[in-house]
C-alpha positions in Angstrom: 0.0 0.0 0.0 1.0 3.3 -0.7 1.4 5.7 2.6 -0.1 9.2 3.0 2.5 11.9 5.0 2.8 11.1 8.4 0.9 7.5 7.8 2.9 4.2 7.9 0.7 1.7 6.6 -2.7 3.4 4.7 -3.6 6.1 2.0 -6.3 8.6 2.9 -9.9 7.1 3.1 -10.7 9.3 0.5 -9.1 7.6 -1.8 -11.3 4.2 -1.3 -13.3 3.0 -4.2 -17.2 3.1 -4.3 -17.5 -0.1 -1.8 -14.7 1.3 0.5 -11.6 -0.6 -0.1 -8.1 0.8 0.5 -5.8 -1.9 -0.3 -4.7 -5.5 1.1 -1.6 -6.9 3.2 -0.5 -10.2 3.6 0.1 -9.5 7.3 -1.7 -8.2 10.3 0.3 -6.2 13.4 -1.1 -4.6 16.2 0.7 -1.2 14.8 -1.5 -1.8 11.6 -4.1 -2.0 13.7 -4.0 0.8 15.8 -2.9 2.8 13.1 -6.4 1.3 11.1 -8.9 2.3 14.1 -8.4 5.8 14.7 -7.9 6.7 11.0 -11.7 5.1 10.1 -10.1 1.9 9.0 -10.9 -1.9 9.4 -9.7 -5.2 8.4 -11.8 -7.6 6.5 -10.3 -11.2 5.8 -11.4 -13.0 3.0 -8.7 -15.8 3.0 -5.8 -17.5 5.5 -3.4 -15.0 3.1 -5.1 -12.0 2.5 -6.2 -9.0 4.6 -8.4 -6.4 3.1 -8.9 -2.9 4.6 -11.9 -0.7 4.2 -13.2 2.3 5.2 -17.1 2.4 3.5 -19.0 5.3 2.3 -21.0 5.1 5.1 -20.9 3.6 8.7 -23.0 1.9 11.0 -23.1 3.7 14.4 -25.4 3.3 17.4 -25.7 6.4 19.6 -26.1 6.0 22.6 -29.2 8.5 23.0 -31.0 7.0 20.6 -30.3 3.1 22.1 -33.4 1.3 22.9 -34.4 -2.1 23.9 -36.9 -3.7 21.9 -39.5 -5.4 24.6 -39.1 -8.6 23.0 -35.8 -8.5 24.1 -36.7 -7.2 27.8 -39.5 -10.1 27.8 -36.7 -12.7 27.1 -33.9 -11.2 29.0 -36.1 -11.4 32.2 -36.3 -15.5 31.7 -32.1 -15.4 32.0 -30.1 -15.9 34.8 -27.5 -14.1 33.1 -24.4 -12.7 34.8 -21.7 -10.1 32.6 -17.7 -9.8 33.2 -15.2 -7.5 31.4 -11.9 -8.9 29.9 -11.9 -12.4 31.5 -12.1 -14.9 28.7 -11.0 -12.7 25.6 -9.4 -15.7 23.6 -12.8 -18.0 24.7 -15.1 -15.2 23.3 -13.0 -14.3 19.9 -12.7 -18.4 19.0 -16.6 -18.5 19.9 -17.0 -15.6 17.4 -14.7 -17.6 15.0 -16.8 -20.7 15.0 -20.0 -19.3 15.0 -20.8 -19.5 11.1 -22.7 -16.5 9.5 -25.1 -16.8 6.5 -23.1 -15.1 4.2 -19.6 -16.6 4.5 -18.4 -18.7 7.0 -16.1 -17.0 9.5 -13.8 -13.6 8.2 -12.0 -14.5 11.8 -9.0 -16.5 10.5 -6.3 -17.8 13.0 -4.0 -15.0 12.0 -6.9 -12.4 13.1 -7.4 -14.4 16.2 -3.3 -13.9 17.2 -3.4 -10.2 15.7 -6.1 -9.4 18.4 -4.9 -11.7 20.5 -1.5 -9.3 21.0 -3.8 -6.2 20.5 -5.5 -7.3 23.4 -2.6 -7.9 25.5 -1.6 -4.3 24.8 -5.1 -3.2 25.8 -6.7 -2.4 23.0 -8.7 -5.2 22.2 -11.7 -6.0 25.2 -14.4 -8.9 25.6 -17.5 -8.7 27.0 -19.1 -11.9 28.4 -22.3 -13.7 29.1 -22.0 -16.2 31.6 -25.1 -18.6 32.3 -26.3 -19.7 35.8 -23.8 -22.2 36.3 -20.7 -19.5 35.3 -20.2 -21.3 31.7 -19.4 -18.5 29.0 -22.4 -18.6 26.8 -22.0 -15.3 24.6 -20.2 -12.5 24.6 -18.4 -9.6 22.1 -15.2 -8.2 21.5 -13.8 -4.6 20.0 -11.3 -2.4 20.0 -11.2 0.1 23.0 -9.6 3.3 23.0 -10.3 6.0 25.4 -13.9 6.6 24.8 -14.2 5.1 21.6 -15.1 1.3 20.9 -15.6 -0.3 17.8 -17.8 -3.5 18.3 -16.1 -6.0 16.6 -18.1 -9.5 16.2 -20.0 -11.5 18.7 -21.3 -15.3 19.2 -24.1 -16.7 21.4 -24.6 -21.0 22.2 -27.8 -19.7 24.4 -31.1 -17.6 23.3 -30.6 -14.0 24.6 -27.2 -13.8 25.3 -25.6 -11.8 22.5 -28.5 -9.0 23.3 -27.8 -9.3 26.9 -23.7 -8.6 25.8 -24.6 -5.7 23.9 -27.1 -4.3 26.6 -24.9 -4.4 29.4 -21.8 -3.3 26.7 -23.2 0.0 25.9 -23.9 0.5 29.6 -20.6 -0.6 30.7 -18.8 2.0 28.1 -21.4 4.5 29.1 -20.3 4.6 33.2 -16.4 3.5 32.5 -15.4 5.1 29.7 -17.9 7.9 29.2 -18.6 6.7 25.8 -22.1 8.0 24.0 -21.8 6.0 20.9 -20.1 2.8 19.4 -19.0 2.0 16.1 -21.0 -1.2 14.4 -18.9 -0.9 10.9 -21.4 -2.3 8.9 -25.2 -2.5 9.3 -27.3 -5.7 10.1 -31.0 -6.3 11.1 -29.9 -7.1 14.7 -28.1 -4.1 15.3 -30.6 -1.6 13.4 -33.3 -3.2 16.1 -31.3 -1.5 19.1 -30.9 2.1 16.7 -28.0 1.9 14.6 -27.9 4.0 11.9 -25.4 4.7 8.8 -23.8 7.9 8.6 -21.2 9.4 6.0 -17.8 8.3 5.7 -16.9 12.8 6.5 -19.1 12.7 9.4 -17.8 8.9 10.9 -13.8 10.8 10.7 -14.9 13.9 12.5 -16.7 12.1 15.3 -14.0 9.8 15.4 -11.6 12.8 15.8 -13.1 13.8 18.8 -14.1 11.3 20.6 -9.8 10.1 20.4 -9.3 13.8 21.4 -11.6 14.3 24.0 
């Protein structure tokens, strides 16, 4: 890839095409990442060889004052006997995204995304969130990439009914009262998160909120 001034790795996001793609590495490092996050970048698999980065037109975000709870979701919740931790089974929770299987195609998480975030997160920057049922087994969960107040929700897995809403519930409040976060970054939009109130907004606006949300 060719490197803007004062960049390392990436060109500007301008210069994606019309689906957002910026280029492709044949390696992933935690500087590449960090680098990727606060410049509106992510990674996007599509073999064991190649990493794609993007940075779409638009982006999925879910503000936190326009979060709601569909009451479905408070009906089934209330039949749980769920319990949440922070950061105590990240490697469980990202090989329990890996193998869940999505519609579309398979897993993007490949074992070299699992050891890139594995080292992110042993720098700090990559967090799980976990659902634990009533006898303390991990049963759902999500992982991102946390930095200062700004979290990008990453992927997330459930083996019981309810558990990857409970995550994201008690997620949102979680960065809300600890990291004084008012919005989260869903990359790309899907039914389940437009039923809590994401919402796509431009590529210009994602930067600028992304600006000063690292700056503030």
């Amino acid at each position: 890839m060719k490197s803007k001034p004062n960049c390392n790795y990436f060109p500007d996001v301008e210069t994606a095409d019309d689906e957002g793609f910026l280029g492709y590495s044949l390696d992933i490092r935690t500087e590449m990442l960090l680098e990727a996050y606060t410049s509106a970048i992510f990674p996007w698999p599509v073999d064991e060889k190649h990493v794609l980065w993007f940075s779409p037109p638009r982006r999925a975000v879910l503000f936190f004052d326009k979060f709601r709870i569909p009451a479905t979701t408070l009906r089934e919740l209330k039949k749980k006997n769920f319990t949440f931790s922070v950061n105590r089974h990240f490697e469980a929770v990202i090989k329990g995204c890996s193998a869940s299987r999505r519609k579309d195609a398979g897993t993007w998480i490949t074992p070299k995304m699992i050891e890139a975030y594995s080292r992110f997160h042993q720098q700090g920057y990559a967090w799980s969130f976990e659902v634990l049922d009533a006898d303390g087994k991990l049963c759902g969960g999500l992982y991102g990439i946390l930095i200062g107040r700004f979290f990008a929700g990453e992927s997330m897995f459930y083996t019981e009914s309810g558990a990857s809403k409970f995550a994201l519930i008690n997620t949102v409040e979680w960065l809300q009262k600890n990291r004084g976060s008012d919005w989260l970054d869903s990359q790309v939009i899907n039914p389940f998160m437009q039923s809590f109130g994401t919402v796509e907004i431009p590529r210009t606006e994602y930067t600028r909120l992304l600006k000063e949300t690292l700056t503030t």
